[in-house]
N, C-alpha and C positions, 0 to 999 in steps of 0.2 A: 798227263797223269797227275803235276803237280795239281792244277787247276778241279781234278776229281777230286781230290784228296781235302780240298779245300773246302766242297759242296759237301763233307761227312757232315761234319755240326749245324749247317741249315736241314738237311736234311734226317738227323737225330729230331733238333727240335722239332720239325712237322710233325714227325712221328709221334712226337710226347702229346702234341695237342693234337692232333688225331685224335688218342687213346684218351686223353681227357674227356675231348668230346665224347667220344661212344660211352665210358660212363656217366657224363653227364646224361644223355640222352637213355640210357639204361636205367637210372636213380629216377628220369621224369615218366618213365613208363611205369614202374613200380608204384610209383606215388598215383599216378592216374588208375592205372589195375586196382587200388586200396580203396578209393573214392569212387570209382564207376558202380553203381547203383548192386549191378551183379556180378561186376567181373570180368574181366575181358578174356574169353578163351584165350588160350597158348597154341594150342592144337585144332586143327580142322578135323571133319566127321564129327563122332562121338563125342562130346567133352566130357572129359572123367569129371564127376563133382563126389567131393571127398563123401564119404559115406555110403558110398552105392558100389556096392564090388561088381565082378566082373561077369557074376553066374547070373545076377539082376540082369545087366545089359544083355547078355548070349540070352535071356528069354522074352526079350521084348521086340518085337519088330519097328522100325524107324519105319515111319510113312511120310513120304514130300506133298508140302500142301497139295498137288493134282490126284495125286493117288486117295488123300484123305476127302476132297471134295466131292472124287469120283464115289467115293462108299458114301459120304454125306446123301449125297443125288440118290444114292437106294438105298437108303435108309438102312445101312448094311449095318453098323456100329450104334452105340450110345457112345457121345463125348462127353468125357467130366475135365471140367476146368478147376487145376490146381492153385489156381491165381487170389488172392486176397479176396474175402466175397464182397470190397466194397468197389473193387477193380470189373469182378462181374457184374455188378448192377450196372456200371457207368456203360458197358462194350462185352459183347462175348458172340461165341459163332450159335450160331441159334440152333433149336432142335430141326432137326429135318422132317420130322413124324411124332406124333405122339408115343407112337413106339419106341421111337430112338429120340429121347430127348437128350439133352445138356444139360449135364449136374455139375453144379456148383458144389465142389469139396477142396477148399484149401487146405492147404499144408498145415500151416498155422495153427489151424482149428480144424485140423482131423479129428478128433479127438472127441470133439463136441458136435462135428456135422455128422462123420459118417455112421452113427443111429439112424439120424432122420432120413437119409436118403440109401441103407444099405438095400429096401426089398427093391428101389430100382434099376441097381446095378445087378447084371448077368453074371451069374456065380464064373459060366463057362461060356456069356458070348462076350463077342467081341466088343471089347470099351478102347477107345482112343483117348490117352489122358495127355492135355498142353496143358503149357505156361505163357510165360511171358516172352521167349524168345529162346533162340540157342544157345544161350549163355547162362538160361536159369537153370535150376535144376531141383524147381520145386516140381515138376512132374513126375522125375525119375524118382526123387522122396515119397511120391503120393504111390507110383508102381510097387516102388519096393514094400510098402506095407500092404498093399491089396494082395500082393505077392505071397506075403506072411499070412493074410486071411483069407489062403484059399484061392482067390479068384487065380484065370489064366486067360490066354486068348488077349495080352497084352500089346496095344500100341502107344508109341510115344509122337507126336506131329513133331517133324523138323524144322525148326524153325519159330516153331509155337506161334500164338494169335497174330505176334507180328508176319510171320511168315508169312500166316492165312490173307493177313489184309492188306499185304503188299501184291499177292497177287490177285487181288481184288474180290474176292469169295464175298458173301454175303458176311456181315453184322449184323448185331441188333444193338440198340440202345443211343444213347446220347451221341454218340462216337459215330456210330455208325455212317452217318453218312459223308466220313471223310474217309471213309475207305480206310482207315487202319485204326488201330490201337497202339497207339503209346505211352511209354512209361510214364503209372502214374506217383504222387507222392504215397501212395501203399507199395508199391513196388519197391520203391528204393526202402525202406524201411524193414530190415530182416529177410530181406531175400536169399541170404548166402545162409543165413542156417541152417 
């Protein structure tokens, strides 16, 4: 018993540094979550990103790149990419038909693109809108206002371009023939807003 009694204060100590450590390691997580381009989810599935309430997501449907590829293959959707349009020039998933092409309307420059490309977005078919990954959340941005204009018949890709081109789907552009799309320096620059 005595010899217990004795292991209290080594074993107090451990504990303080333990708990040091976990906040140290908590303070290095924060700081990397602040500097990571978009963010680093908290949560699996859905990632809430501030700005998008709850009634947006309950009318979107999540599609996994296989399901989105499979509608690609019949030309079932038009996909617009919410990504920087210097990010689309560089890499983006191609049209699959001239019916169903790929519109280029970032976030950023909603504003100023979607005049030029509204007669080719389907008031009521189906559009599939990505980004840059599961952690952006400039697509649910670009939904939530097509949302406000009417449009319905909403998908979001999980996972977004990255997704697409890790499981090897068709590219177009510079990029393309590395099989993915990564973050470029437009990406990290105002992503989170």
């Amino acid at each position: 018993m005595k010899r217990l009694l004795e292991q209290i204060p080594v074993l107090v100590l451990m504990i303080e540094r333990a708990a040091v450590l976990v906040l140290i390691a908590c303070a290095v997580g924060l700081i990397v979550n602040a500097v990571h381009p978009m963010g680093l989810p908290i949560m699996l599935g859905r990632v809430p990103h501030e700005g998008i309430p709850v009634r947006v997501w309950e009318r979107v449907h999540v599609v996994n790149p296989a399901q989105a590829h499979d509608l690609w293959q019949h030309h079932a959707m038009v996909f617009v990419d919410a990504r920087d349009s210097k990010d689309f020039k560089i890499g983006h998933i191609p049209a699959s038909s001239p019916k169903t092409p790929t519109i280029s309307l970032p976030f950023h420059e909603f504003g100023k693109t979607y005049p030029t490309v509204a007669g080719a977005l389907p008031q009521h078919g189906p559009m599939l809108v990505y980004c840059y990954g599961s952690e952006c959340g400039l697509a649910m941005r670009v939904v939530k206002r097509l949302l406000a204009l009417g449009y319905d018949n909403l998908s979001s890709l999980q996972g977004g371009i990255a997704g697409w081109g890790r499981a090897g789907y068709e590219l177009t552009g510079p990029l393309a023939h590395r099989g993915k799309i990564e973050f470029t320096p437009a990406a990290t620059q105002g992503a989170k807003q």
